[in-house]
TORPATOR-8653 format. One line per 8 residues: number of its first residue (from 1); their letters; for each residue x, y, z of N, C-alpha, C. Coordinates in steps of 0.001 Angstrom, whole numbers, plus 500000, padded with zeros to 6 digits. Layout:
# TORPATOR-8653
NUM = A = X Y Z X Y Z X Y Z | ...;
END
This chain:
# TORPATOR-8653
1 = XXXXXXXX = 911484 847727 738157 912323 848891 738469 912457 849735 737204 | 912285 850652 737503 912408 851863 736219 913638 852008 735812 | 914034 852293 734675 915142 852238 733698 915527 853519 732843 | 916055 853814 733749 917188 855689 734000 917255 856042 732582 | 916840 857137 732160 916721 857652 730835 918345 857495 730518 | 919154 857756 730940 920646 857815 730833 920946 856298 730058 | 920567 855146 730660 920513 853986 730309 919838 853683 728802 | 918855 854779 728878 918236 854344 727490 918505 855091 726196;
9 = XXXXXXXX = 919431 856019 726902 920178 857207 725659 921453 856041 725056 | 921876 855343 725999 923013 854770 726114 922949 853659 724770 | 921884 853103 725071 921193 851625 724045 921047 852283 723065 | 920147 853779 722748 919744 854291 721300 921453 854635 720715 | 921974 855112 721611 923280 855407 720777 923869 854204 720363 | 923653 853160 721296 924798 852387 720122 924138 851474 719523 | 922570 851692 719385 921637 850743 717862 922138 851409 716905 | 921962 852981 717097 922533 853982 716202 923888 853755 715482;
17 = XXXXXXXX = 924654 853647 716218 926240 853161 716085 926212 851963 715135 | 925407 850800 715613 925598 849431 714949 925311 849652 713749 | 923929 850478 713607 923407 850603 711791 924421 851230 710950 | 925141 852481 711805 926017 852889 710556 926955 852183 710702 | 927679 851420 711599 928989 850563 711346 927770 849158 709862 | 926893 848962 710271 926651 847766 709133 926302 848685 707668 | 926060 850000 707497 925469 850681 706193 926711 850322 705918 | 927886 851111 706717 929162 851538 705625 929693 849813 705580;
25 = XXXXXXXX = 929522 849150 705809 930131 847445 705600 929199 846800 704669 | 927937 847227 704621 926980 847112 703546 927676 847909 701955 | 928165 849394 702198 928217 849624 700913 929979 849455 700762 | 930541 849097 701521 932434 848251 701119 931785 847168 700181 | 930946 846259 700749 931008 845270 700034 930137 845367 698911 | 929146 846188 699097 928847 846498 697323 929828 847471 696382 | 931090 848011 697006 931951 848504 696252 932831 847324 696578 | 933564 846161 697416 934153 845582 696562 933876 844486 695628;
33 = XXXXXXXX = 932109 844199 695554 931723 843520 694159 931152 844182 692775 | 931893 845573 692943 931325 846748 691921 932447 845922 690205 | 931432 845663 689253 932367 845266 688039 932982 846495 687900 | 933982 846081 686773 934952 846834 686377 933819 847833 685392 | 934472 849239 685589 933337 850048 684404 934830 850730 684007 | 934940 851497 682856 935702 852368 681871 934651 853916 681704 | 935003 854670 682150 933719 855712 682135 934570 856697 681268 | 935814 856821 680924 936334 857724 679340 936255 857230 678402;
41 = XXXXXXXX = 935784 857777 677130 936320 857261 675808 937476 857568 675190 | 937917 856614 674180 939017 857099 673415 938778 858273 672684 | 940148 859133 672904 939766 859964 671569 939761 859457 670092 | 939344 860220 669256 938924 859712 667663 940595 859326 667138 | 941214 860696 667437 942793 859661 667368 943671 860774 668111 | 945048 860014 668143 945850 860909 669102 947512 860848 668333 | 948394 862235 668482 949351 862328 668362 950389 861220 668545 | 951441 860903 668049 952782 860160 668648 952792 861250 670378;
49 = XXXXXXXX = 952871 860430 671044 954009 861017 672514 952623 861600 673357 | 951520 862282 673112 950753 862498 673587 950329 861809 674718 | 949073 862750 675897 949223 862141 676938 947530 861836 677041 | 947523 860618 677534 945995 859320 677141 946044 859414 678929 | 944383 860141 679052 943739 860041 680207 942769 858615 680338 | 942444 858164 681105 941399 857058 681325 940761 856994 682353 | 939815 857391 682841 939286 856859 684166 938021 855854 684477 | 937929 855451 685860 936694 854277 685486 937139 853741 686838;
57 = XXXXXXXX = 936104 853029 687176 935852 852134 688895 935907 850706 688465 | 936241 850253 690005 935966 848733 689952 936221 848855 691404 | 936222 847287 691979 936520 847019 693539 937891 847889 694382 | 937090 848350 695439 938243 849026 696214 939524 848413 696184 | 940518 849461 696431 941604 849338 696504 942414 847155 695686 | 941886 847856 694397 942119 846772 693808 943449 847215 692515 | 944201 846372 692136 945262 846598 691432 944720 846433 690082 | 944750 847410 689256 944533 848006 688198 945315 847930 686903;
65 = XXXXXXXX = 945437 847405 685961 946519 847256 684788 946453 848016 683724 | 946829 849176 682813 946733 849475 681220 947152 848928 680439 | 946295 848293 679464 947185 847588 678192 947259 848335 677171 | 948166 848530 676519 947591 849793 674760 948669 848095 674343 | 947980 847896 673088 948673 847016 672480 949067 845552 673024 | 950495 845484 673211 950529 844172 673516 951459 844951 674728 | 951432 845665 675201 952562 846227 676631 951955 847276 677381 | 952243 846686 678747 951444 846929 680231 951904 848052 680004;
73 = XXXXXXXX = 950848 849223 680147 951747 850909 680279 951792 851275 681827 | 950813 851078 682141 950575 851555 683296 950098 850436 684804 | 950017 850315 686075 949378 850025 687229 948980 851329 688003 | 948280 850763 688668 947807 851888 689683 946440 851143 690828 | 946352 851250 691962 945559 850648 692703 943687 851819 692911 | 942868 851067 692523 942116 851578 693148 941464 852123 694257 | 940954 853133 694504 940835 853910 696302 939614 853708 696832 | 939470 854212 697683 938048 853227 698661 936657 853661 697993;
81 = XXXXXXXX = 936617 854579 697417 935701 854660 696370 935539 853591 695238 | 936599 852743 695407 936980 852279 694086 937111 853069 692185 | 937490 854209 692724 937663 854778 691680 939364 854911 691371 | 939780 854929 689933 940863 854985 689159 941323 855958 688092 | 942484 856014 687816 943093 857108 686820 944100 856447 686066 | 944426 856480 684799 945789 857075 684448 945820 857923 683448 | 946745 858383 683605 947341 859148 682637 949695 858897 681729 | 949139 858395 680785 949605 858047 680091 950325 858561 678909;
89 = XXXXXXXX = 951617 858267 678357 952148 859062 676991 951368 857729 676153 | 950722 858187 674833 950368 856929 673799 951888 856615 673246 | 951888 855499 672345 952646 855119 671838 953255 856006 670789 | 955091 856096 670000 955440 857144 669637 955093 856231 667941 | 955048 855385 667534 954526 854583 666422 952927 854826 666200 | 952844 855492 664777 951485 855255 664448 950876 853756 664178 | 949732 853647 664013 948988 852393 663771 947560 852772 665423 | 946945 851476 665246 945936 851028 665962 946526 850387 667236;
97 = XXXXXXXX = 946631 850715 668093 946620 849764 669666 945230 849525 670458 | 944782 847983 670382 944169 847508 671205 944141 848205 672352 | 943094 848811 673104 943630 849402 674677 942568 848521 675587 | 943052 847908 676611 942417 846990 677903 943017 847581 678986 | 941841 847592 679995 941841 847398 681517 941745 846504 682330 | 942394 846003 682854 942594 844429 683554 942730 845255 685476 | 941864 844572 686221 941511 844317 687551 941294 843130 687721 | 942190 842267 688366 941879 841039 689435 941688 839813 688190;
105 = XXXXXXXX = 940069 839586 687980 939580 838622 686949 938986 839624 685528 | 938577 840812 686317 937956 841387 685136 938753 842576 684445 | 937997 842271 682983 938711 842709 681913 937913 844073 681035 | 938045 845217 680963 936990 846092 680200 938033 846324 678784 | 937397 846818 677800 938155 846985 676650 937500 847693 675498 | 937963 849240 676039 936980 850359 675717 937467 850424 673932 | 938418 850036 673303 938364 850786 671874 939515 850125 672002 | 939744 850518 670161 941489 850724 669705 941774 851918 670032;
113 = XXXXXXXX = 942528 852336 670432 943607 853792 670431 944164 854096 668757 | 943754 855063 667862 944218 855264 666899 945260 856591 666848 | 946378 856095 666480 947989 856873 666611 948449 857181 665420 | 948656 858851 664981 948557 859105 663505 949505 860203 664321 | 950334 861295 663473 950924 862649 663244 949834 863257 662849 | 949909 864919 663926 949280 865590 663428 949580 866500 662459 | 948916 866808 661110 949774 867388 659537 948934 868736 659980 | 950073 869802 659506 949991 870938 659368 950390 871404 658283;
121 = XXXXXXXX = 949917 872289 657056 949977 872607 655633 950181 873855 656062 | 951010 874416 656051 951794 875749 655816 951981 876602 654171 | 951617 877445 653927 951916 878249 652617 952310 879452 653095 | 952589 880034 651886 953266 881579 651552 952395 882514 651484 | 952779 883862 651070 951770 885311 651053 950512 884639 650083 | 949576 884825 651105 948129 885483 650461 947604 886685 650722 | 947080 886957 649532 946486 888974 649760 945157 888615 648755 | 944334 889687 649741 943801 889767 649009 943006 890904 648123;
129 = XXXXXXXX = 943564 891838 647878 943935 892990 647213 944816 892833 645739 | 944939 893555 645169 945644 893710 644080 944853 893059 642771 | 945535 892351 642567 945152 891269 641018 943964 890084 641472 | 944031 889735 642901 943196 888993 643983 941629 889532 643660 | 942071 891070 644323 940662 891553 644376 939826 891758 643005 | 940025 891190 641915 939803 891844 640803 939393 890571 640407 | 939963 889103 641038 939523 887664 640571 938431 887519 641444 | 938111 888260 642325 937352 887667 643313 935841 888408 642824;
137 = XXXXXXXX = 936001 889724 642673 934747 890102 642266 934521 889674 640692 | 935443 888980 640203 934472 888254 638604 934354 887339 638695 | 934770 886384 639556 934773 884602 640116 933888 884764 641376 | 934186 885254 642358 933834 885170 643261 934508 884578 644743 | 934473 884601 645505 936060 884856 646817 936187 883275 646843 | 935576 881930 646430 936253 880848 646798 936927 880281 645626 | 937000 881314 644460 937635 880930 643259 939192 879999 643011 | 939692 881639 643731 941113 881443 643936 941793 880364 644690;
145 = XXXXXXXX = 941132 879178 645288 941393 878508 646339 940451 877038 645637 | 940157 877088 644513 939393 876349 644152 940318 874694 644029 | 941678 874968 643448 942521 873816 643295 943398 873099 644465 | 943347 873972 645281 943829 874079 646928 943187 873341 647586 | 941770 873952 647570 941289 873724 649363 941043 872321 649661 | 940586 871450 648787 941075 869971 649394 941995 869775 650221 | 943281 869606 649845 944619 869100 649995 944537 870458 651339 | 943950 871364 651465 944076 872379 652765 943289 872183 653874;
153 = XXXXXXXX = 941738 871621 653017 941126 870944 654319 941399 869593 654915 | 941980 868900 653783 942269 867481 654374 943346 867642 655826 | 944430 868590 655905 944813 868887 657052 944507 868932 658172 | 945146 868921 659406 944502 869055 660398 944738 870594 660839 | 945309 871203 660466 945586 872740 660543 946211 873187 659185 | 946179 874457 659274 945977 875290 657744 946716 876428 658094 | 947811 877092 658018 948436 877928 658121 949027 878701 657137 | 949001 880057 656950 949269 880929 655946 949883 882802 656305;
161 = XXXXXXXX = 950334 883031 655167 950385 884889 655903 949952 885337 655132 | 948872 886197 656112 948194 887025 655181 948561 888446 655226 | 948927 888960 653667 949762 890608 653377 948185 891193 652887 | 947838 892491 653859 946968 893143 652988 945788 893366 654639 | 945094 894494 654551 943652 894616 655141 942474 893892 654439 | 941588 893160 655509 940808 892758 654890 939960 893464 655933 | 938960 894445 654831 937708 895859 655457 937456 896265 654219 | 936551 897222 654640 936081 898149 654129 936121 899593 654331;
169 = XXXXXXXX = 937163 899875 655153 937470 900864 655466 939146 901688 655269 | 939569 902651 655501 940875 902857 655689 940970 903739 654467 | 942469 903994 654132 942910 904466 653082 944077 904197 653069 | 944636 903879 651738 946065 903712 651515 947177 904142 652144 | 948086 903894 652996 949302 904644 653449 950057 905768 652353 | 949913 906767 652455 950505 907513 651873 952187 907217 651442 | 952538 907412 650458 953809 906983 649824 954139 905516 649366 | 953186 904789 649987 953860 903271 649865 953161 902943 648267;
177 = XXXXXXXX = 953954 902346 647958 954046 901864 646518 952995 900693 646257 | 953319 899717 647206 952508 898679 646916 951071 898470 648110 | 950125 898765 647794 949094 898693 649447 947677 897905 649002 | 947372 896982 649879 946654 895742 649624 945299 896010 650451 | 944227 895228 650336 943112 895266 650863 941598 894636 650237 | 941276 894010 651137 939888 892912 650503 939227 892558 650829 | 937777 892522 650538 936772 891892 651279 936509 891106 652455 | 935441 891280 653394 935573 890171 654468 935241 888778 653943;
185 = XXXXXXXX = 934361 889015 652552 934436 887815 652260 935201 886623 651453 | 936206 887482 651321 937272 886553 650984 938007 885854 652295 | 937849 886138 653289 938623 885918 654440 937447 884904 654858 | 936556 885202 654934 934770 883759 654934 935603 882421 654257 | 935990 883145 652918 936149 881630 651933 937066 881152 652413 | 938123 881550 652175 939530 881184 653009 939490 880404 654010 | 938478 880668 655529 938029 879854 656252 937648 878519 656170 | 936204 878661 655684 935394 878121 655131 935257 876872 654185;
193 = XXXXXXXX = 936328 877547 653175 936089 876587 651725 937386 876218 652097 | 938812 877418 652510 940058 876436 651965 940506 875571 653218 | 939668 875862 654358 940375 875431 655684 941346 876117 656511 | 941484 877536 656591 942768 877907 657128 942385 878439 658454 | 943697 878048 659277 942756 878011 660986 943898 879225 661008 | 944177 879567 660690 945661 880743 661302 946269 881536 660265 | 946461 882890 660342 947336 883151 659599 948458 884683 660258 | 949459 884384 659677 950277 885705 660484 949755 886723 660162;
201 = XXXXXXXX = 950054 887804 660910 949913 889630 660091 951087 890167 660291 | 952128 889623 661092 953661 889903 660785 954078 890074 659413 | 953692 891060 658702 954230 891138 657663 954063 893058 657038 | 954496 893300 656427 954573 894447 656054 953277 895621 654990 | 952349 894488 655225 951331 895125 654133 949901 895135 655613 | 950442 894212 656019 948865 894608 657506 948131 895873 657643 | 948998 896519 657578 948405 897688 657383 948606 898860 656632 | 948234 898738 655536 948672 899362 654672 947309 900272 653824;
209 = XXXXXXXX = 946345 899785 655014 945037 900850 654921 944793 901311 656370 | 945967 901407 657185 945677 902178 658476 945174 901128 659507 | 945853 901832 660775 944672 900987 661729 943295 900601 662059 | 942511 901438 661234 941254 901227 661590 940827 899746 660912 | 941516 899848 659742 941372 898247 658504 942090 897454 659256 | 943253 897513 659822 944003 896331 661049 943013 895930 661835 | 942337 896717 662605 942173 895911 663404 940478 895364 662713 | 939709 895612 661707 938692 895172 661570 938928 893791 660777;
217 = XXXXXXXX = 940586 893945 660579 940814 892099 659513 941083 891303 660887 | 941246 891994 662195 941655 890859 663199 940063 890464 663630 | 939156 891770 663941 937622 891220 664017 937215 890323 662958 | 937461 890662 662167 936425 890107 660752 937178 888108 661134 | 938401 887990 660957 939055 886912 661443 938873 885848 662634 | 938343 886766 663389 938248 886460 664891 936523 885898 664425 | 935933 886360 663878 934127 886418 663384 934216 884801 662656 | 935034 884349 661626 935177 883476 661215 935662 882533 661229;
225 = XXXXXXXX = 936185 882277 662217 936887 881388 663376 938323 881025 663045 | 939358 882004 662053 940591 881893 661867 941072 882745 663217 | 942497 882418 663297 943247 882710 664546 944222 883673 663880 | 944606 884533 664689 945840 885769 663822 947038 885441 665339 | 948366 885419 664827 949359 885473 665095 950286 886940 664442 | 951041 887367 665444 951926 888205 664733 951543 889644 664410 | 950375 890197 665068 949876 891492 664957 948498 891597 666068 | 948638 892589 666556 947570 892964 667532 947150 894605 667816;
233 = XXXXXXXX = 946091 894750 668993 945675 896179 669346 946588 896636 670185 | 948131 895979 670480 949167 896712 671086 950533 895479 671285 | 951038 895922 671278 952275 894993 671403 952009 893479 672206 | 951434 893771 673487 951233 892887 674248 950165 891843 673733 | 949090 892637 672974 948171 891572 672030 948958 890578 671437 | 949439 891748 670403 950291 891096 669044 951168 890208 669079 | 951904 890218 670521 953118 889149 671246 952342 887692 671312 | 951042 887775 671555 950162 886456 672233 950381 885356 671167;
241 = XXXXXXXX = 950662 884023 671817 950465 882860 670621 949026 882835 670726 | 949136 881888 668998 948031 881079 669199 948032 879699 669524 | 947559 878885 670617 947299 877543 670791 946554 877339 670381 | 946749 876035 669678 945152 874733 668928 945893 873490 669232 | 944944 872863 669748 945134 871674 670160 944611 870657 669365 | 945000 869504 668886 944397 868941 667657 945236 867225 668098 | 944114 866288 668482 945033 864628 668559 945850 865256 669734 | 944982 865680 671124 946093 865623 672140 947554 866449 672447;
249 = XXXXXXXX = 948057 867199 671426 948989 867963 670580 948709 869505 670646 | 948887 869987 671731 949149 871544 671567 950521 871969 670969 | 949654 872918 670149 950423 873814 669047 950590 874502 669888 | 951609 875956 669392 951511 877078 669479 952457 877835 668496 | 951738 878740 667773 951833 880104 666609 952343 881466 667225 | 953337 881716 666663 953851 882960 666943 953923 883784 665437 | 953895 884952 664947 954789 885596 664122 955345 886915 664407 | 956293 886721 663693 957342 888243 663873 957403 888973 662053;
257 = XXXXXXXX = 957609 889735 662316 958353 890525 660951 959569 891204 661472 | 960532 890901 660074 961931 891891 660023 961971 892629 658361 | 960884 893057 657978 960423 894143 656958 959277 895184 657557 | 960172 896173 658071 959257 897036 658838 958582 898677 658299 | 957786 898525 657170 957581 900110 657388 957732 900786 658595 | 957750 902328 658200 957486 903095 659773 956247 903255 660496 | 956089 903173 661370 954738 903040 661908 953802 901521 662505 | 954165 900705 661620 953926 899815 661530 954362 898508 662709;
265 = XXXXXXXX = 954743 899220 663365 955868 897792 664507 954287 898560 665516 | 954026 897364 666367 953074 897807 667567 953848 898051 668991 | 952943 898700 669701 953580 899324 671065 952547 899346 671881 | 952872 899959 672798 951791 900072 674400 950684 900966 673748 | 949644 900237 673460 948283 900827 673219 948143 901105 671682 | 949295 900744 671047 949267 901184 669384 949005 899675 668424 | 948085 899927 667561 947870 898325 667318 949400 898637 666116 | 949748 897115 665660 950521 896775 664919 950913 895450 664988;
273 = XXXXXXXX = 952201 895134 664465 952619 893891 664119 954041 893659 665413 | 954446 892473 665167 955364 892524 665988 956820 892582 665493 | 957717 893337 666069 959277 893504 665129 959619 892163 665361 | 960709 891441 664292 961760 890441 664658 962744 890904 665156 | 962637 891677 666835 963934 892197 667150 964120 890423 668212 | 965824 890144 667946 966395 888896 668859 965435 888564 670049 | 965556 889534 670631 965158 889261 672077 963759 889081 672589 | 962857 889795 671421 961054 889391 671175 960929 888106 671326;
281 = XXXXXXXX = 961822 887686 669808 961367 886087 669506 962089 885435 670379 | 963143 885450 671028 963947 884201 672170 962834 884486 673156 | 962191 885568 673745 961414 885461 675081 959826 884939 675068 | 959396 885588 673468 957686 884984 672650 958464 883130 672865 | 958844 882792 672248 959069 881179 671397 959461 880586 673204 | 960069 881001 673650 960550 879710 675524 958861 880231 675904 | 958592 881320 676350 957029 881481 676992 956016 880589 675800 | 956033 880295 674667 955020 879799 674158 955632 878090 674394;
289 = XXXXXXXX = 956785 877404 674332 957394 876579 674193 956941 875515 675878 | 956642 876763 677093 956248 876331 678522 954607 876031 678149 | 953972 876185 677293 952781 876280 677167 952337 875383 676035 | 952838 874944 675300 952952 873626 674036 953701 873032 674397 | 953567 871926 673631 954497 870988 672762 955213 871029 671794 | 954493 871960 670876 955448 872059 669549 954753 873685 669228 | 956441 874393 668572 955933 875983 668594 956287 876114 667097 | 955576 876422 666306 955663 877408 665154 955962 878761 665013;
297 = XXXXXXXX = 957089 879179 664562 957657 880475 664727 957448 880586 663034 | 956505 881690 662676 956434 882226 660930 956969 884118 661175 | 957957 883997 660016 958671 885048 660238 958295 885960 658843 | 958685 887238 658467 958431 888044 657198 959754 888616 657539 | 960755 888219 655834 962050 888495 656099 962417 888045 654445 | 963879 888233 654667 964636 888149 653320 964358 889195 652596 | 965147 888634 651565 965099 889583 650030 964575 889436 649164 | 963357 890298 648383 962453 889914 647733 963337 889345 646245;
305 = XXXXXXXX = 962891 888135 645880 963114 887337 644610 964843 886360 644884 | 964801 886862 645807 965870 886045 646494 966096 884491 646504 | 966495 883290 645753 966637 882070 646682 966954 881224 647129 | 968025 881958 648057 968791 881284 648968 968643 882521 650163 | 968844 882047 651475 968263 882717 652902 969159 883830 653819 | 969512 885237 653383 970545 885915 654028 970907 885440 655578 | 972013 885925 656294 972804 885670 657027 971839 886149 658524 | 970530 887495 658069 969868 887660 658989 968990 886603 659157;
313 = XXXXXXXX = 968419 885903 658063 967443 884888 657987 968244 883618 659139 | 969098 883643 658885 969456 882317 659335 969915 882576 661036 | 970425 883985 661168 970528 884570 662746 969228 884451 663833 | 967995 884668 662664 966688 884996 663517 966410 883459 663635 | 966285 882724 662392 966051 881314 662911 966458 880125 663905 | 967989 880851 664030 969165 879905 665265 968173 880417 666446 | 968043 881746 666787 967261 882053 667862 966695 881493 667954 | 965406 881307 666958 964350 880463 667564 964139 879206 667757;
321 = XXXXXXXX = 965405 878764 667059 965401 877250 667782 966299 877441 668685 | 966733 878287 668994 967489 877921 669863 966701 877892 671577 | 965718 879071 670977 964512 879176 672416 963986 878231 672700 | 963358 877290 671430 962576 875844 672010 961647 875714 670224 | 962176 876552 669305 960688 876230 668323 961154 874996 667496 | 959706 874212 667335 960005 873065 666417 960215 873453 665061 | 959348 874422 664075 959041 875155 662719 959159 875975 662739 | 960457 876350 661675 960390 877775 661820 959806 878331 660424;
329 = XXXXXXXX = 959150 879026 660052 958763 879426 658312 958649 880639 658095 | 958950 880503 656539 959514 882309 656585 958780 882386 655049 | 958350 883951 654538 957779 884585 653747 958303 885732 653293 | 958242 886384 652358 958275 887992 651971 958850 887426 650786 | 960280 886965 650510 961155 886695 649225 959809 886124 648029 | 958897 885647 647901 957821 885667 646783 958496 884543 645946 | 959453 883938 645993 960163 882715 645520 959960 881826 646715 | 960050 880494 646187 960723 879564 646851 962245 879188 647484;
337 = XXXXXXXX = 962429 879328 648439 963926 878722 648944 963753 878213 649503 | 965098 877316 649515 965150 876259 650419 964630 875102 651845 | 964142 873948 651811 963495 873618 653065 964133 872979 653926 | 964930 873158 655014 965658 872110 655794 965468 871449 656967 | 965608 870170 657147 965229 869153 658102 966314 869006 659135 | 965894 869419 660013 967009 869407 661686 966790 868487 662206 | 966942 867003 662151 966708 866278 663183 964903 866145 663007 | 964355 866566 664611 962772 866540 664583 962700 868274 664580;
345 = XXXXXXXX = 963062 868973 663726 963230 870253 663585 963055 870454 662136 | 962422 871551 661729 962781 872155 660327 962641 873711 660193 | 963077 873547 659046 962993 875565 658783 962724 875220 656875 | 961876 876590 656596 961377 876449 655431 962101 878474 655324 | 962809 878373 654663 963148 880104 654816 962132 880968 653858 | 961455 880135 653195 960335 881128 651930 959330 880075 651591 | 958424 880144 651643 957301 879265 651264 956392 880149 649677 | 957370 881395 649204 957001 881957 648613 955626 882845 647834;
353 = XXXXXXXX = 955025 883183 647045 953572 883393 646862 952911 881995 646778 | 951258 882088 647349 950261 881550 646933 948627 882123 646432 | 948478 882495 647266 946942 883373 646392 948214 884951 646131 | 948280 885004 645144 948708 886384 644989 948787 886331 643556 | 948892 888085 643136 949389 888203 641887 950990 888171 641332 | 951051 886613 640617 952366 886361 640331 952480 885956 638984 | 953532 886821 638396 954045 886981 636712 954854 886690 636638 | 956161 887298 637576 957127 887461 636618 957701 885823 637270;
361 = XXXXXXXX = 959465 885542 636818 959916 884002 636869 960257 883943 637807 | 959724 882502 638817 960442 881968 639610 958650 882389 640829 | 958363 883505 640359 957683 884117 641568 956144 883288 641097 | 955599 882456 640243 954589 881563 640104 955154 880480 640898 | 955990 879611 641093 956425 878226 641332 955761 878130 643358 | 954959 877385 643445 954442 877530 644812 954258 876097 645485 | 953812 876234 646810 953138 874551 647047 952823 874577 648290 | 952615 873393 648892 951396 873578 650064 952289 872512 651048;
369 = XXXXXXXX = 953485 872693 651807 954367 872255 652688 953526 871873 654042 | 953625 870353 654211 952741 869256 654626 953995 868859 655687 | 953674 869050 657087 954641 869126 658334 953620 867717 659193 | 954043 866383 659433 953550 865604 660044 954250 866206 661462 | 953417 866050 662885 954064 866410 663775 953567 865763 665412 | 954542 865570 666110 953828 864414 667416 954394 865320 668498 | 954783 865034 669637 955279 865299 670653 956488 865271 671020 | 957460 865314 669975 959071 865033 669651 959301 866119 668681;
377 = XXXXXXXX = 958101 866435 667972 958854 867768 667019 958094 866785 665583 | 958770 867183 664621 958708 866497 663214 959148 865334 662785 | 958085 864283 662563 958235 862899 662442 957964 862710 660572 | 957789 863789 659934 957460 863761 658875 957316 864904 657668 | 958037 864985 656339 957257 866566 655470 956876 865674 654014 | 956286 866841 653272 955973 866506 652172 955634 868316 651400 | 955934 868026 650508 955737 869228 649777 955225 868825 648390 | 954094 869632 648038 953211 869456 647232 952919 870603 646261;
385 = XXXXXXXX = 953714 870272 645393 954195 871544 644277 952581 871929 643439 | 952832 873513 643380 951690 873857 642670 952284 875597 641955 | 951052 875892 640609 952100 877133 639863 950662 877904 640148 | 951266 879048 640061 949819 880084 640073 949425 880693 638540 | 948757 880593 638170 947615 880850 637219 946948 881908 637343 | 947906 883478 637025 947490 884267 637446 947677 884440 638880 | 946367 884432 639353 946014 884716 640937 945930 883032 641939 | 945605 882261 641325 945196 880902 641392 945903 879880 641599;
393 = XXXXX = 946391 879299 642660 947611 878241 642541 946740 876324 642387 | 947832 876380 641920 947007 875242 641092 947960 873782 640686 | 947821 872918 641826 948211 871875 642277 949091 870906 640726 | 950217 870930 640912 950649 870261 639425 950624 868682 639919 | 950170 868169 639419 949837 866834 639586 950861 865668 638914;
END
């Protein structure tokens, strides 16, 4: 008797059926005898408080353990992929933690986790114009930075303000007394030789060869892979932090000035710097503060030769901690004043000259303020006294 095509659609469908019910029971059970694998590496090292990704497979829906050290951080079950995650704060103690993955019997055990503060070296006005420009073309632009740039590259960030155009173009502001300006290749060395990843233009000499020299020290800057805070091609530029992320640890750089020639503050479409008016820095420092971990607020303020920190210095700084900033640091006074430790907070109100031309007393005495820093704010400082030599600061040992 013949055998009704209907009948024989019936049989192909469910041979059909049986093979894929046995493929997918074929590949369960080669995912649940899949070993344990670790498919992230550690990073080279990571902040206190920072947050430690890991991912990696093993047998489905299998219970999963993190070890950093000698304490379980984490569980989490594996999914029918048998794939896994965590994400993790590292430990707030530096040192080495053992890190293991434990599933069932098996054990993977990708690295130590190495847990350090990330150091940030902060200094005072560099220019490079004046008495600068005059060392640089008989030395040559990595002169001035010659006793420095160790102790600047050994950092993990390099921060500074720079007073002055660095071009070849512009002309002096008419009337101003003091007006700065210098090679791109001093701004190369600076990079380059001393390590500096950032520097403000919140300050009162930015432009002091016109906009056209502003904005070719933010190109020329931008060319050499330093970051500018605190001046831009319009207000809304100039407002922007800078983030660097360094050991897991986003930064973020703001600067303001409250020494304002005229002209000089930026606006809608006008390049310039940014004012220290209250309400800039409380709304810059919480918007950069949603976007980091830890915010650096560098300000241009006080009274030149000043040292101790006027009543405005200390108004603009409550602000900004009061918005969310961990560091606050301040420039213009050309002396040193005072450095104070808040808790996991500090404020440095003058970090005074460093590459600059400095004579007269008090205005040589300099140093290279060493900020250890995790995910809590400041776990650490050090200040590392140095006198300038002329143009030249120069590490007293």
């Amino acid at each position: 008797m013949a055998v009704s095509r209907k009948v024989v659609a019936a049989v192909l469908a469910c041979a059909v059926a049986l093979a894929a019910v046995w493929a997918l029971a074929e590949t369960r059970s080669a995912r649940a005898q899949e070993p344990l694998a670790i498919h992230s590496k550690l990073p080279p090292w990571s902040a206190p408080g920072t947050i430690l990704r890991l991912r990696g497979r093993t047998a489905t829906e299998t219970a999963v353990e993190l070890w950093i050290g000698d304490r379980r951080r984490a569980t989490t079950t594996s999914g029918t992929g048998g794939g896994f995650a965590f994400r993790v704060r590292v430990p707030w103690t530096r040192g080495r933690y053992p890190v293991a993955v434990v599933a069932g019997e098996a054990r993977a055990a990708p690295g130590a986790l190495r847990v350090r503060p990330l150091t940030l070296a902060a200094v005072g006005d560099v220019t490079f114009g004046d008495g600068v420009a005059t060392a640089i073309a008989r030395h040559g632009p990595r002169w001035p930075w010659r006793s420095v740039a160790p102790a600047l590259r050994a950092a993990d960030l390099a921060l500074a303000n720079l007073e002055g155009a660095v071009s070849t173009r512009g002309a002096p502001v008419p009337g101003k007394l003091y007006t700065f300006r210098g090679p791109p290749s001093a701004l190369r060395a600076a990079a380059s030789f001393a390590g500096i990843d950032i520097v403000s233009l919140a300050n009162n000499h930015s432009l002091d060869y016109g906009r056209t020299a502003f904005l070719d020290t933010i190109a020329t800057a931008r060319r050499f892979g330093v970051r500018t805070v605190g001046g831009g091609s319009s207000l809304t530029a100039a407002r922007r932090p800078a983030i660097l992320k360094r050991g897991g640890l986003r930064v973020a750089f703001l600067g303001f000035s409250d020494v304002r020639p005229l002209g000089f503050d930026a606006g809608a479409g006008r390049p310039g710097t940014v004012p220290a008016f209250s309400e800039i820095v409380r709304a810059d420092v919480r918007g950069a503060r949603r976007r980091a971990d830890v915010v650096v607020a560098y300000f241009h303020w006080g009274i030149e030769r000043s040292t101790v920190p006027t009543w405005r210095q200390r108004d603009l700084a409550q602000t900004a901690l009061d918005a969310g900033a961990t560091v606050v640091l301040g420039a213009h006074p050309h002396v040193l004043q005072p450095i104070e430790r808040r808790g996991r907070r500090l404020v440095a109100w003058s970090l005074g000259n460093f590459v600059f031309a400095a004579h007269s007393p008090g205005t040589t005495r300099t140093g290279i303020l060493r900020i250890r820093l995790g995910a809590r704010g400041v776990v650490g400082t050090s200040f590392r006294r140095a006198r300038i030599d002329w143009v030249q600061p120069r590490l007293v040992r």
